[in-house]
N, C-alpha and C positions, 0 to 999 in steps of 0.2 A: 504493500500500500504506500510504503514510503516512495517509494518511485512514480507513481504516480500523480503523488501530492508536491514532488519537486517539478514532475512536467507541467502541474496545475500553476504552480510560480511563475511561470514563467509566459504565462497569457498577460499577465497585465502590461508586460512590457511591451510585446506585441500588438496590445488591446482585441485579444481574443475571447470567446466567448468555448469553443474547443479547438479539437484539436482531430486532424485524420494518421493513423498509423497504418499501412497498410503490411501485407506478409510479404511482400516479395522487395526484393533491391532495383538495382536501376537496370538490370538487365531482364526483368519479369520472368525467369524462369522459375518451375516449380517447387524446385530443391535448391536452398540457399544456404550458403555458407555460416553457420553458429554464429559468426562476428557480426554477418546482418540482416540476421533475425531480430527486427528490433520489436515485431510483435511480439516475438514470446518473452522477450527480456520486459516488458512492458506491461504482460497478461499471463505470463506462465502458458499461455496458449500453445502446444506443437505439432497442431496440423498444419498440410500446405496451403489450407486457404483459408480466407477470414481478411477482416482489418475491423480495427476498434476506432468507437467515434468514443471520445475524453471526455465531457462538457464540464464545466465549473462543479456541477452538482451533483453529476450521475454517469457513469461508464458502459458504455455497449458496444458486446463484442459482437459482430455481424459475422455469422459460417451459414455453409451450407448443410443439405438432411445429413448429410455422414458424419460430419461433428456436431450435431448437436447434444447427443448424449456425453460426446469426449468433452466438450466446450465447458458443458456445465460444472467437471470434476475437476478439471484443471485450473478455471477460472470463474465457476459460480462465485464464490465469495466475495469479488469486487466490482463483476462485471455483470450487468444484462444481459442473456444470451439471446441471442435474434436469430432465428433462422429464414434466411433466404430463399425462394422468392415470397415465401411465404409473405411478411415485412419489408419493407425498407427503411431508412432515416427518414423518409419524407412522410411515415406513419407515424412517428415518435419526435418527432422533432417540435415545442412548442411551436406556438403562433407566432410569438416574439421573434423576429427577426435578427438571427444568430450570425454573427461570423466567426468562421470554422478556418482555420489553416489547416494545411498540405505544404508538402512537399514536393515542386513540379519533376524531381527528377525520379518519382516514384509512382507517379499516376499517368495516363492517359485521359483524352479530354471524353474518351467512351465509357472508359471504365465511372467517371465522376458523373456523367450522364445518365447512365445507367440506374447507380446509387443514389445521385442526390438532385434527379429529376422531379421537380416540382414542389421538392423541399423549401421549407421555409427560412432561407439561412445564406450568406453570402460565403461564397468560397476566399480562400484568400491566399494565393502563391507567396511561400517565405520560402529563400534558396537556401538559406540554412535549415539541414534538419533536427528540431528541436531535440528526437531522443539521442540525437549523437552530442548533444550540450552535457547530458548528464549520464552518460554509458561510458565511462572508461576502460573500455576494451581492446584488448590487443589485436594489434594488426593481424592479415590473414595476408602471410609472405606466401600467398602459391605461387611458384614459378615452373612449373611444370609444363613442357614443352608440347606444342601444340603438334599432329605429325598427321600423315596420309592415311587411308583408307589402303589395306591391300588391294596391289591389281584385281585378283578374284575374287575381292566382293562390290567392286564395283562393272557398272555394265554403261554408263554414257560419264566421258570423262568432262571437266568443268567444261569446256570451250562450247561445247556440246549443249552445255545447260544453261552456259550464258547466252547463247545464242538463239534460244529457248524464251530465255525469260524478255532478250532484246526482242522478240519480235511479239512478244503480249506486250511491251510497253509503244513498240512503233504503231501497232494498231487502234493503243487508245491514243494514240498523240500525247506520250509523257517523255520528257525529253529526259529524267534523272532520275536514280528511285534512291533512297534512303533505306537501308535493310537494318535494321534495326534488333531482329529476334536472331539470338546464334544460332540455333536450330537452324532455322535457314540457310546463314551463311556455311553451316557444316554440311547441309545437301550439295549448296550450290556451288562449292569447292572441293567436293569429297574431303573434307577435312574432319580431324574429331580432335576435342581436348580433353582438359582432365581439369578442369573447372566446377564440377557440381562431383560428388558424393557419387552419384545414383546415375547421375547422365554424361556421356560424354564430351561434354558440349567444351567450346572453342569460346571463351566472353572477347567478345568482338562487335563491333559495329563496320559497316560496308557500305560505299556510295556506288555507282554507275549509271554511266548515262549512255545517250546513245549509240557515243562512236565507242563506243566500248573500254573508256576510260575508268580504269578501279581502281576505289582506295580503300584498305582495309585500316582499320583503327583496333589495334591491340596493344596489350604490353608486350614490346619489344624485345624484353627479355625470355619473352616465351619461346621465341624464334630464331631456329637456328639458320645459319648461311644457306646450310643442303638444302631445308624446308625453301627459303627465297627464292634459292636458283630457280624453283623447279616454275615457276609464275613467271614469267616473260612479260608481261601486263601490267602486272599488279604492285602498285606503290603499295611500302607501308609506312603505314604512321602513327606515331606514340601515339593512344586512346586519352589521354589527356589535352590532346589538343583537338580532339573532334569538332567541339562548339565554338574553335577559330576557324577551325576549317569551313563548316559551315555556313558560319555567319558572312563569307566570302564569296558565296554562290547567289547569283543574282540574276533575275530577270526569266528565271525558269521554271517549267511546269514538270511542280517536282509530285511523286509518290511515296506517303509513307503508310507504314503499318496502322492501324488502327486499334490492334492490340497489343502491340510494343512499342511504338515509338511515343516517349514519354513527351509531356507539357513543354518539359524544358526543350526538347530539343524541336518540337515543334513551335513554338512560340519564337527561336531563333531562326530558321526556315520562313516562317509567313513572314515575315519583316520585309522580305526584297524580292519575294517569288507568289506565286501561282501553287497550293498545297491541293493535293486529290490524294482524299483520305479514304482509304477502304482495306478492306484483308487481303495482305501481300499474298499474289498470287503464287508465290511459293508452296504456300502450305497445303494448296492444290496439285501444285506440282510434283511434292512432295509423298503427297496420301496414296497416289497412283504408284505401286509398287512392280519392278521390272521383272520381267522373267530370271533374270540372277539375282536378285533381289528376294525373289517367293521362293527359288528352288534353297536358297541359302536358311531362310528362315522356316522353310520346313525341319533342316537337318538340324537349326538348333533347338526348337522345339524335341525334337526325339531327346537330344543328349540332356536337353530341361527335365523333360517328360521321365526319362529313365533315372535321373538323381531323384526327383518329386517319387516317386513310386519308389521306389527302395527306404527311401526316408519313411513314409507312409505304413510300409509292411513293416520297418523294423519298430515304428511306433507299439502298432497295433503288439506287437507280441513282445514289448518291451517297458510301456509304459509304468503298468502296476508291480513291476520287479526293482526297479531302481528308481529314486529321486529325482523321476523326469519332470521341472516344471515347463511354466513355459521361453522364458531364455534357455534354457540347456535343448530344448526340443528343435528353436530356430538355430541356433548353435551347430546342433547336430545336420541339420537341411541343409547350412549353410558349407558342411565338410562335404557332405554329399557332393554339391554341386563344382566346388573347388576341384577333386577329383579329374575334373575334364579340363584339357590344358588349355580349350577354346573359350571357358569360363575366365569375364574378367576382374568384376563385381556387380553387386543387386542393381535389378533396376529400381526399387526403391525399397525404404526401410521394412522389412516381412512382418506380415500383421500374424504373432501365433495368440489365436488366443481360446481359451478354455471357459465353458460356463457362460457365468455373466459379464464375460470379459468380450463374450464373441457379440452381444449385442452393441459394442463402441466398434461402427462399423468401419475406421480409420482407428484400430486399436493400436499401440505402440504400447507392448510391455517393459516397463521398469520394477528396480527394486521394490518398489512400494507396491504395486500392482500385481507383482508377478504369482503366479496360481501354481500351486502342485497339479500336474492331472490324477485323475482318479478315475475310476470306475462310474460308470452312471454320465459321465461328461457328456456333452457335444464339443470335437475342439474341429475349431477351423480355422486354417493356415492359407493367406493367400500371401504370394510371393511371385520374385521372378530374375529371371538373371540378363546381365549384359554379355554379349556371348561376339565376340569376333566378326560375326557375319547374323548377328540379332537379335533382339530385343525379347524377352518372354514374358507373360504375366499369368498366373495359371492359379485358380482359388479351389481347394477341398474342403469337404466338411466330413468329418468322420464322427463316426459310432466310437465310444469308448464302452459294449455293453450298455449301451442307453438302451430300455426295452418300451421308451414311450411312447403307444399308441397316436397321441397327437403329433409328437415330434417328427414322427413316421410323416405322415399324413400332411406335413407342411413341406415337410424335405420333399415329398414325391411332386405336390403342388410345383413349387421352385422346378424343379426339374423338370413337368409339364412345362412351364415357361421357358425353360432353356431350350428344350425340345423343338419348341412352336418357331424361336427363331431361329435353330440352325436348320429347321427344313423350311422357313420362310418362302416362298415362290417370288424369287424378286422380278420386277420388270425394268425396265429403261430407267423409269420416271420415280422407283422406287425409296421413301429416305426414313431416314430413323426413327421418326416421330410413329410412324404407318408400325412398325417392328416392336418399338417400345408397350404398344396396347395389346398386341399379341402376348408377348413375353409377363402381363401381370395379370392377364385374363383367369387363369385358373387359380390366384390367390384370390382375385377381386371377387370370384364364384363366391366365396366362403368368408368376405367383408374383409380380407388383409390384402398388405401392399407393402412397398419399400420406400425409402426416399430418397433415394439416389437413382443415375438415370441407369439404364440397362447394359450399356458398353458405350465405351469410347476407341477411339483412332490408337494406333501405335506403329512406333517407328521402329525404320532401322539402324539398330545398334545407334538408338538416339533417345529420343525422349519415349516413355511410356506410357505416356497422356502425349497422344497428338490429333490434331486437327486437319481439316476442319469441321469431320465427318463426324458421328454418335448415334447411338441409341438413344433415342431422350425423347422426352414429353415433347420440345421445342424446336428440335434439329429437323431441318429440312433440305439436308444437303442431301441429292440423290447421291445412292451406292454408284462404284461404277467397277471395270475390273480388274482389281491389284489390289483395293484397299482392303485394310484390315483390322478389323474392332473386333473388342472385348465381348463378349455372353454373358454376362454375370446379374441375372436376377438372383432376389434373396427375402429374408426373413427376419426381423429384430423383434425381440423383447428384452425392454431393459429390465436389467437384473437378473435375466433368466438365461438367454441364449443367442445363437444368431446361427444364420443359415444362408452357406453360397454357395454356386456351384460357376465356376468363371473356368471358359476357353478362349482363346483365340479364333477366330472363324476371319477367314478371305473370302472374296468375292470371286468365283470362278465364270469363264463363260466357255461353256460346250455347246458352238455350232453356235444357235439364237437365242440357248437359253441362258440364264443366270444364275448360279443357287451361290448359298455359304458352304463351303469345304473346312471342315476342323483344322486346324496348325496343334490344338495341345494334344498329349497323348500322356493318360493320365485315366487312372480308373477310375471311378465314381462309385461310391460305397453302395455295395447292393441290402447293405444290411439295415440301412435306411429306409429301401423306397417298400410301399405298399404296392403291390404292382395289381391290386383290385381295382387301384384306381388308373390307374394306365389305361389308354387303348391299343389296339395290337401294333398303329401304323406308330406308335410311340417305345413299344419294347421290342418292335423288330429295329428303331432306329436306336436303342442301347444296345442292344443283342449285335448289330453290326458297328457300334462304336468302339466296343469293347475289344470285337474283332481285329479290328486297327491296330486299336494298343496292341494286343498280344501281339500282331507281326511286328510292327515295329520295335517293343521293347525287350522281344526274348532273348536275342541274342545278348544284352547288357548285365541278364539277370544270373545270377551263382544259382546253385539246384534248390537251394531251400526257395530262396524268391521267385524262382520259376515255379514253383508250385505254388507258392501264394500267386503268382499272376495268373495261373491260371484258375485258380479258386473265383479271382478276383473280376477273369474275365468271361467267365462261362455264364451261359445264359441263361436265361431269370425263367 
């Protein structure tokens, strides 16, 4: 509370009324570096999304349906918790006419739009950011070298993709684009870094216009000579001097992102140019995944798929014998996975949790939290690895001996919904919102639902959350054939349990038609499902899912695990 009551001091200087803290830094990715985390230093809050509005008198912390139960435990005590879209500020904010500071090089003018649309309250740009007056925290010396993409895993080399993206900008008449998200610039160079924890991302920002002039803005020390040579093109220049750079550009019909290019560096841009703001079509470009791009990401699927099931059976016949909680359990998943020398780290922090642990649907176990498993449990582990040639994210829920007729009866529901999208009938015009109501039909049958959306986008060997695509109430980007999201309907009860069953699924097209093809391979607990409630076009599509697994994972499995896989995969 103390920390808060110092950021609260420091409104009158300003003559502020609050204050905005958002979770992410200046380069909006999902996974940020501890040093600037300045929500959770702020709120104790450590999910990837959220921002807290301050006010003189009362504190609100803004997440979405996945944290609201985490929100509440980690930051009830000081803070309001708000779930999104539920609420906005513009629902809670008196009538009094407030002015709120931000940070411009932490927000976009969409993202404040979005939130404090219609709100009663003035925004108010301060280039200094107030939690860094009172956070004395140490520097974050990454210098860890930014490098290439192997020949074989990639399939169109940059020139190829710049010459790509130059002819989407000569068609709208945009003479310059401003690239702002590294994601992007790591597709659109075949580059990766070693900047996020969980992702491999390159923190850079990138100009080009349309004689195909580029300048990358990094730390300089990232960059070795060998990496320089290889760019013929491309200036580079210290990241520190970006917004000189910028501020130098004039007379031009520039593009920038809409969901990363921050206030500030927009507001230096509109001064001398022509701004056309909308979502860089990278991330389009991006979503379409190449023929060496799927065949790669099939094969790391298997080697995911084959640690994920080993782990799983050694659970199952291990758990009530030794002191397995839940860190020693992720612990354990995580050796599994290391094993394969194409493993390079998670894609993001592995949710293991046990019980009432599995209703905080973004769980993250610590000391204080952490569960022995037991007998009678439901524990559900969703994880995923960063693997050489791609990306996995793959969620189970297992039986610990749970014999609850209900529990049954929700898991098989859940999996009716899984079911429904990965035999989806897609068409041309087909998009996530259409898929999301299939996938909670057979909960919504019996009055339950979930509140997160149904799947999202994922990259290669890049972020784990990618766009533009999803499963969701709201998503109306038609599927098309390459991309590839997440399966993951589910089940909460707080205090009690939680329930998921998450794959991977691509978009395939045979001949004219379209369907979803699996990427994860991975058994799904038959000890779970009530298969009374099934229909047959639903357990001939487990009966041949399972099938899959067994080919694909026999050969990884020793004789004992080969008989639990086959246990595991034989039909219902």
């Amino acid at each position: 509370m103390e920390k808060i009551n110092k950021l609260k001091r420091l409104f009158n200087y300003y003559n502020l009324d609050g204050y905005i803290v958002p979770k992410n830094d200046e380069f909006f990715e999902e996974y940020i570096p501890e040093s600037k985390d300045r929500l959770k230093f702020i709120s104790n809050f450590s999910g990837s999304y959220g921002f807290a509005l301050i006010l003189k008198n009362k504190n609100y912390l803004f997440v979405d349906g996945r944290y609201t139960l985490q929100a509440k435990i980690q930051s009830g005590k000081f803070f309001q918790i708000v779930t999104i879209p539920n609420k906005f500020p513009s629902d809670i904010l008196s009538k009094k006419k407030l002015k709120i500071g931000f940070d411009p090089k932490l927000h976009t003018q969409k993202s404040l739009k979005i939130y404090f649309n219609k709100a009663n309250c003035k925004l108010f740009s301060i280039n200094q950011n107030l939690v860094d007056k009172l956070w004395y925290k140490k520097q974050n010396n990454n210098l860890k070298k930014f490098y290439f993409l192997p020949k074989k895993a990639v399939s169109q080399n940059y020139e190829f993709k710049i010459n790509k993206l130059i002819n989407i900008l000569n068609k709208k008449k945009i003479d310059f684009q401003f690239i702002s998200a590294s994601e992007n610039i790591a597709w659109l160079l075949n580059i990766r870094g070693q900047d996020s924890e969980f992702t491999p991302i390159p923190n850079a920002y990138l100009t080009l216009d349309f004689n195909k002039r580029i300048n990358l803005f990094c730390d300089l020390k990232k960059i070795e000579y060998s990496f320089k040579k290889k760019f013929k093109n491309i200036k580079f220049i210290d990241i520190k001097y970006t917004d000189l750079f910028l501020s130098k550009i004039k007379n031009k019909k520039i593009l920038i992102d809409s969901s990363s290019c921050s206030i500030y560096f927009e507001n230096i841009l509109k001064k001398n140019n022509k701004i056309i703001e909308f979502l860089d079509p990278i991330y389009f470009l991006k979503s379409i995944k190449s023929k060496v791009e799927i065949k790669n990401t099939i094969k790391s699927h298997i080697y995911d798929g084959a640690a994920l099931t080993k782990f799983l059976f050694w659970l199952k016949r291990n758990y009530y014998k030794h002191n397995i909680n839940e860190i020693t359990a992720q612990e354990k998943l995580l050796k599994f996975r290391e094993k394969n020398k194409n493993f390079r780290f998670l894609s993001f922090p592995t949710i293991s949790s046990s019980g009432p642990n599995g209703a905080i649907i973004h769980y993250k176990a610590s000391k204080k939290s952490n569960r022995k498993l037991k007998k009678g449990d439901i524990y559900l582990v969703d994880s995923g690895g960063q693997y050489n040639f791609g990306t996995t994210d793959v969620t189970r829920t297992i039986s610990l001996n749970n014999d609850s007729k209900r529990i049954k009866d929700i898991f098989t529901r859940v999996l009716k919904g899984h079911i429904a999208v990965a035999s989806y009938k897609l068409k041309k015009n087909t998009h996530g919102a259409q898929i999301d109501n299939a996938a909670r039909k057979p909960l919504k049958e019996v009055n339950l639902d979930y509140s997160h959306g149904t799947g999202h986008g994922v990259g290669y060997f890049l972020n784990v959350h990618e766009g533009p695509h999803a499963i969701s109430k709201n998503n109306k980007i038609n599927f098309q054939e390459g991309m590839i999201v997440s399966n993951e309907p589910g089940y909460y009860e707080d205090g009690k349990f939680g329930i998921r069953i998450e794959n991977l699924i691509r978009v395939k097209k045979n001949k004219k038609v379209y369907s979803f093809d699996n990427l994860t391979m991975a058994p799904i607990d038959k000890s779970l499902i009530n298969k009374n409630i099934l229909k047959k076009d639903e357990i001939n599509w487990l009966n041949s899912y399972h099938q899959d697994v067994f080919n694909n994972l026999k050969k990884f499995m020793n004789k004992l695990e080969l008989f639990d896989l086959k246990q595991a995969c034989s039909k219902i």
